[in-house]
Wavefront OBJ file of the C-alpha trace (Angstrom):
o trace
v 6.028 -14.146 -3.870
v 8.218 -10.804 -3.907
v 6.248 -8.131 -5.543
v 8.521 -5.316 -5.074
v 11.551 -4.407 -5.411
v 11.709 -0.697 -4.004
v 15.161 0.376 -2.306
v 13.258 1.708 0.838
v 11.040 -0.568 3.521
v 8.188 -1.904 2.019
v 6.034 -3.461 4.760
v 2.075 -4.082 5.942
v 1.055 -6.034 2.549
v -2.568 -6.178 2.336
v -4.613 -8.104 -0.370
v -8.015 -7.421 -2.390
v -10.811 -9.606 -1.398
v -10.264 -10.816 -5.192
v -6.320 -11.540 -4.329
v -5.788 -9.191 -7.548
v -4.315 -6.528 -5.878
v -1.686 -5.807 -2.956
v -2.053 -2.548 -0.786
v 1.047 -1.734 1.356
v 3.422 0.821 2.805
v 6.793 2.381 1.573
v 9.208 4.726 2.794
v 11.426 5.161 -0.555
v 10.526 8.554 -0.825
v 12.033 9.563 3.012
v 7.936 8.988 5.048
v 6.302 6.506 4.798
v 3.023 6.105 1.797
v 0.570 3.715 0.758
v 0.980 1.794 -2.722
v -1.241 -0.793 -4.486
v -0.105 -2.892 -7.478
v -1.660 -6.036 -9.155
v -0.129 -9.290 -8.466
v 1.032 -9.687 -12.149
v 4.845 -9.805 -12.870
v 4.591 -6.954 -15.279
v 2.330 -4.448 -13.419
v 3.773 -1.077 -12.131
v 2.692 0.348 -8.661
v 0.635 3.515 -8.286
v 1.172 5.545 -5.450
v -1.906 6.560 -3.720
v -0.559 8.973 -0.863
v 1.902 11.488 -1.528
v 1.618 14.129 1.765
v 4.914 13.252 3.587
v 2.912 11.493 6.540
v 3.236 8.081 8.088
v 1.014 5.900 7.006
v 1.177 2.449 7.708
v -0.894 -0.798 7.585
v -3.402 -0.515 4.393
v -6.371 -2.694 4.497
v -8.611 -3.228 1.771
v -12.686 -2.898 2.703
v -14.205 -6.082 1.841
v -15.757 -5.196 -0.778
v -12.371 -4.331 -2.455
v -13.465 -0.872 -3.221
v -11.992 1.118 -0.599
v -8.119 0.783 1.188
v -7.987 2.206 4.631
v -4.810 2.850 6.520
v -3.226 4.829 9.572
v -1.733 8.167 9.471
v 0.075 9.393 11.840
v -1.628 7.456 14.332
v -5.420 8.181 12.955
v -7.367 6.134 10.597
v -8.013 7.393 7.137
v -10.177 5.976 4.425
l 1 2 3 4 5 6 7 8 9 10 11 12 13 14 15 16 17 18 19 20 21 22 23 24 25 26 27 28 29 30 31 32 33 34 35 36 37 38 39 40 41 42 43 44 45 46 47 48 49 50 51 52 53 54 55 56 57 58 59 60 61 62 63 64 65 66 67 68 69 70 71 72 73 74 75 76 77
C-alpha cells in the first residue's frame, strides 16, 4: 500500500503495534525527519522532527506509545 506521496525520499516505514499508524523518514524538506500518519486514505502526516538532522529508521516501542529513531548516528527516543 503507498501511503505517501512526498516529492523527496521517503524510506524506513515502521508500523504501530496496532498497525494504525506508520512512522518513517523523509528528506522533502533538504535533511532527513521523522513522520507518522495513520494508515487511512484520508489522513494527513504530522511531522514530528523539525531540527535539520538525519534521522533515519523510526521504530515504534511496543507498546505503541513511544517512536525511537537515529540521529545523526545516535539513538533518540
Amino acid at each position: 500500500m503507498q501511503f505517501s506521496n512526498s516529492t523527496g525520499l521517503d524510506m524506513g516505514a515502521s508500523f504501530s503495534p496496532d498497525g494504525a499508524l506508520v512512522a518513517y523518514a523523509s528528506d522533502k524538506s533538504g535533511s532527513f525527519e521523522i513522520f507518522v500518519k495513520s494508515i487511512e486514505p484520508a489522513a494527513r502526516e504530522l511531522q514530528l522532527t523539525n531540527d535539520g538532522n538525519q534521522n533515519l529508521s523510526p521504530a515504534f516501542s511496543p507498546d505503541g506509545r513511544w517512536i525511537g529513531f537515529f540521529t545523526d548516528g545516535k539513538l533518540k527516543k
